[in-house]
N, C-alpha and C positions, 0 to 999 in steps of 0.2 A: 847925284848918282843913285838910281832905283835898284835896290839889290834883294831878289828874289833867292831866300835860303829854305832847301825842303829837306825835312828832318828824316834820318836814315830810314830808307827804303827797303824795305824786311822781303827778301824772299819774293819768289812767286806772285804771291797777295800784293806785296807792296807794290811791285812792278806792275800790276791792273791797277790798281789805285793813280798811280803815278801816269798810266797811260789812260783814267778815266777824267782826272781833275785837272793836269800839266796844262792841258789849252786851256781851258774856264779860267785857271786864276793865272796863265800870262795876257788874257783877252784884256780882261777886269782891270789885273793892278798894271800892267807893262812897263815890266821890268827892265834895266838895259844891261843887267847880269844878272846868272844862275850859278848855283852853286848848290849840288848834291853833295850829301854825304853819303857813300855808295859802302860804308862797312861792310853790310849786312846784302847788298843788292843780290850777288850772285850766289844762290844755294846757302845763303848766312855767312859766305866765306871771302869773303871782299869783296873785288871790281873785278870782271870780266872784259876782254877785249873786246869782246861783241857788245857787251851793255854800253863800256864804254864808247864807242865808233858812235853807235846809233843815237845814245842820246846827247852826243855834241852836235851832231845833225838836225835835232830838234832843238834845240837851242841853249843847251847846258853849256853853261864854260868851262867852269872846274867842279873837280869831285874832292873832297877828302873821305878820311877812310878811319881808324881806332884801331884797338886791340887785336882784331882780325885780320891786319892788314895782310900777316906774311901768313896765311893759312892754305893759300891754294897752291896748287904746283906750280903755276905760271905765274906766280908774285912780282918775280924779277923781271920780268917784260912788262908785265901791267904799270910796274912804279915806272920806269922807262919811259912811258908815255909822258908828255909833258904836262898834259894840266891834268895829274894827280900829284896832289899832295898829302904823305905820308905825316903820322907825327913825328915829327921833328926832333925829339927829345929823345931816340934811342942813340947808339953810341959809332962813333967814327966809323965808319965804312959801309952802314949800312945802305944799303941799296933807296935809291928814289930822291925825291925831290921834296926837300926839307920847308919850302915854302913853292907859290907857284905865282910869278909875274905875268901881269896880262896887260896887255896894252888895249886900252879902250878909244877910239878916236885920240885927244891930245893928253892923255889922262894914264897913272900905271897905275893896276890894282894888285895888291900882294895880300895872297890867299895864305896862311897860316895856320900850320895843322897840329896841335899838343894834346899831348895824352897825359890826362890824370894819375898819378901815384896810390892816393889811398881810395883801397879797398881792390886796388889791379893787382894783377900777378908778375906782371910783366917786370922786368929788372931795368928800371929805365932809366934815364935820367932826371934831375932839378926841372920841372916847365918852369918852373919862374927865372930859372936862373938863363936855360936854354931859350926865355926870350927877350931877355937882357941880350947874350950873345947877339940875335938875330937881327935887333930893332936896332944895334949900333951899327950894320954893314944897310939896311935897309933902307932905300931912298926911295919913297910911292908919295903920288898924290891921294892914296886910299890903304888901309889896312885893313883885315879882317879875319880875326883868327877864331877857330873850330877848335874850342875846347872840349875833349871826348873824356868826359870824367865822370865816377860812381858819385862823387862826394858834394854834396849842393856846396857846405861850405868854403871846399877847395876850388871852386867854380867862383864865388865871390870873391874868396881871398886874391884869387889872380886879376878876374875883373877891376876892382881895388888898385890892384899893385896897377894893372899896366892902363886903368882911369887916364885919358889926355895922351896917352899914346899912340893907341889906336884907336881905328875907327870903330871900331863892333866885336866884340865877344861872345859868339853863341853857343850855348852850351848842346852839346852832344850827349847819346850811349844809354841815357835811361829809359830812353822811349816813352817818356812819357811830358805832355808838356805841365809846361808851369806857367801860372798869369803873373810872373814876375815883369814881364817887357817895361824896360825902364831906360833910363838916359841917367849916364851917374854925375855925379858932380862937377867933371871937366871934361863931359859932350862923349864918354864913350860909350854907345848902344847894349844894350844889356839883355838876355833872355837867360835862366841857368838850363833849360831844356826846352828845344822845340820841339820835339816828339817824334813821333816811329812814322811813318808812312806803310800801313798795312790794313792787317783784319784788325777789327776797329772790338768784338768780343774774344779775346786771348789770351795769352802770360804774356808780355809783349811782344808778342809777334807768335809765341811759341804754343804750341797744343795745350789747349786748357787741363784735359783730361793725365798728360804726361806730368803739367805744371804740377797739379796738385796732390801727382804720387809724388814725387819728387821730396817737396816739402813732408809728406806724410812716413814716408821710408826713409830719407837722410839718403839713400843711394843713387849715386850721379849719372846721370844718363846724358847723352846727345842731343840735345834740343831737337825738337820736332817743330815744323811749324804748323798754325792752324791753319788748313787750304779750305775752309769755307766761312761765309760768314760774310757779314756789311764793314764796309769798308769804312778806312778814315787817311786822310791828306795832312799834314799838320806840316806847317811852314812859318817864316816869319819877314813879312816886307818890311823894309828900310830904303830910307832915303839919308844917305852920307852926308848930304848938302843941309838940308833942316833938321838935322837929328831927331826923325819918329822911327818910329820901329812898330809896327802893326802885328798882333797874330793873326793868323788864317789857322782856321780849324776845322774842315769838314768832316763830320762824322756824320754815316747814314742812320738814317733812323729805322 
């Protein structure tokens, strides 16, 4: 199983990006699933029903999502859709799809979406514990879970715990990648961040010029994002059946 993952799509920027490189590299590697991380896709504020429609049309299958997830006014119908998957790890009743089952030819792929605890704000629950919970009702010939986390180490730590579980663990949310892409001990796929899909000169995605007051003054401001500049793509191919896992990195020059 070929499985094509591209790392959150920022804004504006990203969505060119994503609508400059999406053919070139399913031409190249052909993949036989997609999986967006769509946190950030729409205005920084989650997933949109319009991003969402169109690019299942082009061949995305599922999206996950992070911290952002509940930030738009339509959240509750976007989770509603069936291949998004929220993180999992907030608390009983919360709206959306805690994992997302997909049926491939003779084959089930379950898409797995947790959000890191430290350094978030968010009041969430245990991921380690929340995928204990989920891997004990869970019956797929494939696993793969979108860990959306600040903490490199809490991104291994979990990797680690759920090693020979699953099938892949790709790290989310810092925008930025890492040449960790590894195969751990008992065959589960490893990256702690595949990276931003946006303006490739930035704060991660966000106005260079805004970044650096920010930092300079201590006073918190709304992210801006940068709308000009050379672009970057950052993904990671895997194959479930041989256990490699490839980074894709286009950045313009």
């Amino acid at each position: 199983m070929r499985v094509l993952f591209i790392g959150d799509v920022y804004m504006e920027q990203g969505r060119n990006a994503f609508d400059k490189y999406f053919d070139i590299v399913k031409q190249e590697h052909k993949p036989q699933f997609i999986i967006v991380n769509g946190e950030n896709i729409a205005d920084g504020n989650g997933l949109s029903e319009q991003i969402y429609k169109d690019y299942l049309k082009r061949g995305v299958n599922v999206f996950t999502l992070g911290n952002h997830t509940f930030t738009r006014k339509d959240y509750p119908e976007v989770l509603s859709f069936p291949y998004v998957a929220r993180p999992a790890n907030y608390g009983p009743g919360t709206p959306g799809n805690e994992y997302v089952e997909y049926k491939f030819n003779d084959k089930t792929i379950v898409v797995i979406n947790l959000l890191g605890r430290i350094f978030m704000r968010d009041p969430i629950d245990n991921p380690f514990i929340k995928a204990d919970a989920l891997l004990k009702d869970i019956k797929a010939d494939y696993i793969i879970v979108d860990f959306h986390a600040e903490a490199t180490s809490e991104k291994l730590a979990l990797a680690h715990y759920l090693d020979g579980r699953v099938d892949a663990i790709i790290g989310t949310h810092t925008h930025v990648p890492t040449a960790d892409e590894m195969v751990l001990p008992k065959g589960t796929l490893y990256i702690t961040d595949v990276g931003m899909t946006g303006v490739k000169h930035s704060i991660i995605g966000g106005e260079i010029t805004q970044g650096i007051r920010k930092f300079i003054s201590g006073v918190p401001e709304r992210v801006k994002p940068e709308k000009t500049g050379k672009l970057q793509f950052n993904a990671v191919m895997m194959n479930l059946d041989t256990k490699t896992i490839k980074r894709i990195n286009i950045r313009e020059d």
